[in-house]
Backbone as a chain_set.jsonl record, in Angstrom:
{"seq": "XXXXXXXXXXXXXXXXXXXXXXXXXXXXXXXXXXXXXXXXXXXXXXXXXXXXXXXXXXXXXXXXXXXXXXXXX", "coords": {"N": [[-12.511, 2.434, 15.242], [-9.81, 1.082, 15.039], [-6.294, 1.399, 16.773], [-2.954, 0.971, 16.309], [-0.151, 0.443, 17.904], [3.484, 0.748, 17.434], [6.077, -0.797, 19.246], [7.817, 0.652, 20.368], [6.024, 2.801, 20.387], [4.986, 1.324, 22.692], [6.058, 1.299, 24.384], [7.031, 4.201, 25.355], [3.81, 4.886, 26.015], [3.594, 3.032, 28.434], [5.891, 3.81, 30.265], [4.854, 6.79, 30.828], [3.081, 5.981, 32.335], [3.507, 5.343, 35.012], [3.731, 8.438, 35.885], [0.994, 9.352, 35.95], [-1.684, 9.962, 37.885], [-4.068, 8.255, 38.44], [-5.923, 5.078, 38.123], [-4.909, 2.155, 36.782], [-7.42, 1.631, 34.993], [-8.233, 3.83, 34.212], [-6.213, 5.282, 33.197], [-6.26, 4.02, 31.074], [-8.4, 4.14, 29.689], [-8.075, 7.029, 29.251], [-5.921, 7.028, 27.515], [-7.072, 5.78, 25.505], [-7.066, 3.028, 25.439], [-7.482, -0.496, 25.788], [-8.006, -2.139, 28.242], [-7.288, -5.045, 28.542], [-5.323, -5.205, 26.805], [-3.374, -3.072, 27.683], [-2.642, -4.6, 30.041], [-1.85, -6.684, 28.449], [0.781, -5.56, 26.598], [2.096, -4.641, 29.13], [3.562, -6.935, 29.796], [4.826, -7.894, 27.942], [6.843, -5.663, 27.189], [7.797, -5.759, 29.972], [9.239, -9.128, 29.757], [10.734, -8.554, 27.614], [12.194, -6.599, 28.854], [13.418, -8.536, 30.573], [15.132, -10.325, 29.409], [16.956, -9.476, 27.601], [19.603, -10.941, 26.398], [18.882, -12.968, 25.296], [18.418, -12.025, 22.673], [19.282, -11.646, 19.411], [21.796, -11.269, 17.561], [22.269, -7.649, 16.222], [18.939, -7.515, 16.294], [16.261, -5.548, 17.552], [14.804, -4.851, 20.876], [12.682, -2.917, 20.444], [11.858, -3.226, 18.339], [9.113, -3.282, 15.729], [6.436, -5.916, 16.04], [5.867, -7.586, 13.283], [7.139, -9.381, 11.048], [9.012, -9.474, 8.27], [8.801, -11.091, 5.068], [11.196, -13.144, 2.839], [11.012, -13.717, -0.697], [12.185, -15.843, -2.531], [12.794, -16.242, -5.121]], "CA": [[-11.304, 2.208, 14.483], [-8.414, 0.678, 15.949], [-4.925, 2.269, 17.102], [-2.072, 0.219, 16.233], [1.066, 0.997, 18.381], [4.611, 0.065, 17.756], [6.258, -1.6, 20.271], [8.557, 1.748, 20.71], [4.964, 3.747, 21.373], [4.064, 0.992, 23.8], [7.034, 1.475, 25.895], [6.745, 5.458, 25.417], [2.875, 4.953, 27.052], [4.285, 2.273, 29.806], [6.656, 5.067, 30.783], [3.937, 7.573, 31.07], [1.695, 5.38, 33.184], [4.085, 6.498, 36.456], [3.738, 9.825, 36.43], [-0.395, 9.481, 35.68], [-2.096, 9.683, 39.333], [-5.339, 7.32, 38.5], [-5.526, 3.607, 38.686], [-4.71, 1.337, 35.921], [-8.273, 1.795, 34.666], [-8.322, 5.808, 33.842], [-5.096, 5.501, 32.445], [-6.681, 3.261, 29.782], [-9.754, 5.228, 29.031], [-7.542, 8.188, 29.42], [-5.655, 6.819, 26.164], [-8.369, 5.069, 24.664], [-6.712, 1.97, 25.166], [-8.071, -1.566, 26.449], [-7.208, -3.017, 29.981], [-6.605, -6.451, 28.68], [-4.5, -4.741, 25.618], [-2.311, -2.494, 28.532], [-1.958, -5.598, 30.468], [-0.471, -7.987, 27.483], [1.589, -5.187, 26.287], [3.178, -4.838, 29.985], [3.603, -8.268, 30.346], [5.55, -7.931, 26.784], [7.593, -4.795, 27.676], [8.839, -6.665, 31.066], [9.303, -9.806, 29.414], [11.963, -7.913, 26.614], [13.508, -6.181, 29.718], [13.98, -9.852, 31.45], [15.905, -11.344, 28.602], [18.308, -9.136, 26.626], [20.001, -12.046, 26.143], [17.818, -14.083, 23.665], [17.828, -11.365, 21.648], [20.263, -12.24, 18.36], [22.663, -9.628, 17.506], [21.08, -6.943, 15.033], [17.678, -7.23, 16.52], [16.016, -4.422, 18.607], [14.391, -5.153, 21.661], [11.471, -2.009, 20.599], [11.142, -3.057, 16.661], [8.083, -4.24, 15.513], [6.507, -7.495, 16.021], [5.656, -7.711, 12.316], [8.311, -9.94, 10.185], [9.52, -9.581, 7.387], [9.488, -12.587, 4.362], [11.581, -13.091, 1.528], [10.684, -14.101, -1.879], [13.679, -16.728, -3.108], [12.423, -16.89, -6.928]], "C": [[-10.156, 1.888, 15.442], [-7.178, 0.899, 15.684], [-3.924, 1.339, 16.983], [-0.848, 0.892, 16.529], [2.304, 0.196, 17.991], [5.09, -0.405, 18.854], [7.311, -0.471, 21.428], [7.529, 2.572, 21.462], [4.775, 3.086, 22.423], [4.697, 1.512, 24.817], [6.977, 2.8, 26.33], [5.437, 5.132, 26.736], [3.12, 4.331, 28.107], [4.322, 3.495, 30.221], [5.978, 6.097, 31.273], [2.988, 7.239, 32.005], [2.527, 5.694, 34.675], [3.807, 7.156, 36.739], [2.162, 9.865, 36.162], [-1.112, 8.914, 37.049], [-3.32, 8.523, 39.884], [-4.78, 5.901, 38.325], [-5.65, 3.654, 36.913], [-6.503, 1.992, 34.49], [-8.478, 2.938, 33.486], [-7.176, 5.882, 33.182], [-5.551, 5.098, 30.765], [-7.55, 3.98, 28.893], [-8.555, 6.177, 28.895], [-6.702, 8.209, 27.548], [-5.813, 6.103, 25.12], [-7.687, 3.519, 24.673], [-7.394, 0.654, 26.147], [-7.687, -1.958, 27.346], [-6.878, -3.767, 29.589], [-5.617, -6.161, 27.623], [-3.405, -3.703, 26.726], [-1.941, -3.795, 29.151], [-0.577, -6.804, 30.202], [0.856, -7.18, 27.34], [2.735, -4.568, 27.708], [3.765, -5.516, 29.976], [5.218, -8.304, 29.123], [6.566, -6.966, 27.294], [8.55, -5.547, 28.772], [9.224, -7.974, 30.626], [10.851, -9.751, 28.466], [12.888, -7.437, 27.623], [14.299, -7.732, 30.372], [15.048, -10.021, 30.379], [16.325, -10.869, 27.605], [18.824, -9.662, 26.091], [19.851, -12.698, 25.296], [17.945, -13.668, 22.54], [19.209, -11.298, 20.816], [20.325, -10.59, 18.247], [21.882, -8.772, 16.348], [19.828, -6.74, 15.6], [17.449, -6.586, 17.465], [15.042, -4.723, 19.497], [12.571, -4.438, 21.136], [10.929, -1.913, 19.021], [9.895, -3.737, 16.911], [7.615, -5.134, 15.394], [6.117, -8.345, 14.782], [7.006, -8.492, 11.754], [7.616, -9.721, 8.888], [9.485, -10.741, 6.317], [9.662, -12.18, 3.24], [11.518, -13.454, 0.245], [12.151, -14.633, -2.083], [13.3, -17.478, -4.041], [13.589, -16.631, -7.414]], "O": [[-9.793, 2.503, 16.444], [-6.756, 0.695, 14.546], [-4.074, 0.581, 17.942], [-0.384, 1.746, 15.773], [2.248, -1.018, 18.184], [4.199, -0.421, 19.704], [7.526, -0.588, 22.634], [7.687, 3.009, 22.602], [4.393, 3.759, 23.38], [4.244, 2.028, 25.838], [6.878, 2.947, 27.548], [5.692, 5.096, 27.94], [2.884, 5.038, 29.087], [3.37, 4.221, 30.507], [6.459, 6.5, 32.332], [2.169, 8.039, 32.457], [1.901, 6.419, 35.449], [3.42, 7.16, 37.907], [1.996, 11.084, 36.161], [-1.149, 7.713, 37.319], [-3.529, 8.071, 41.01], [-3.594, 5.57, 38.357], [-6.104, 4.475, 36.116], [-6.405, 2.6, 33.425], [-8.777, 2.86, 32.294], [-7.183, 6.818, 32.383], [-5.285, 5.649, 29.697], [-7.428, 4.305, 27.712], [-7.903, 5.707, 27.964], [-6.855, 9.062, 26.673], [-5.096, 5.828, 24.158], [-7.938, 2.865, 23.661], [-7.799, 0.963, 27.267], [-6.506, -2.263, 27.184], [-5.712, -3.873, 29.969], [-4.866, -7.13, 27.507], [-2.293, -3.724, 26.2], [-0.832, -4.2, 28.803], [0.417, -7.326, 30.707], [1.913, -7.67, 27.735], [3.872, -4.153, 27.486], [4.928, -5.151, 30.149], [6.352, -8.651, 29.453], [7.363, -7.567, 28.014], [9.722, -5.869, 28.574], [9.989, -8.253, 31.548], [11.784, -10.552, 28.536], [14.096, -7.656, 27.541], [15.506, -7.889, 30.559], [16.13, -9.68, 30.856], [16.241, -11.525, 26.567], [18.888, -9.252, 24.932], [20.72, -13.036, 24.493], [17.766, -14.318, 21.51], [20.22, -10.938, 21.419], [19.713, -9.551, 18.495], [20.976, -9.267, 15.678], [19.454, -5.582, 15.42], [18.188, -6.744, 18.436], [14.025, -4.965, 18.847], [11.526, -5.063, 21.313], [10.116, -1.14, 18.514], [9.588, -4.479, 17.844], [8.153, -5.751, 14.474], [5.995, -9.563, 14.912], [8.046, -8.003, 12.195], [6.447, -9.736, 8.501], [10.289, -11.606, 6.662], [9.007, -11.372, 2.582], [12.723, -13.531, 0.007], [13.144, -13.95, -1.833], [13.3, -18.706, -4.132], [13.837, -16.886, -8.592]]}, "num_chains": 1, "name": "protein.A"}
């Protein structure tokens, strides 16, 4: 069954991967998560820190990458 993190948990686990003494690897197993699924979601995390900027007023750097659509019946 698969774990679906917000983008708030990812950064939470990031954050946690510092202070965790094993390699990249053991971290993963450690929280059942996939190497190439820690990788993207670094890549994503540093990507949001680069470019504050882009990001239109109102929107949160750590919301979810799910949108929203509106019905206009």
């Amino acid at each position: 069954m698969k774990t679906y993190r917000t983008s708030t948990q990812w950064l939470e686990l990031l954050q946690q991967r510092s202070n965790f003494k094993g390699t990249n690897i053991e971290f993963c197993q450690h929280h059942k998560v996939a190497i190439t699924t820690y990788y993207k979601q670094r890549a994503l995390q540093a990507e949001n820190q680069q470019s504050p900027t882009l990001l239109k007023p109102g929107f949160c750097a750590t919301s979810s990458r799910f949108i929203q659509i509106k019905n206009h019946h």
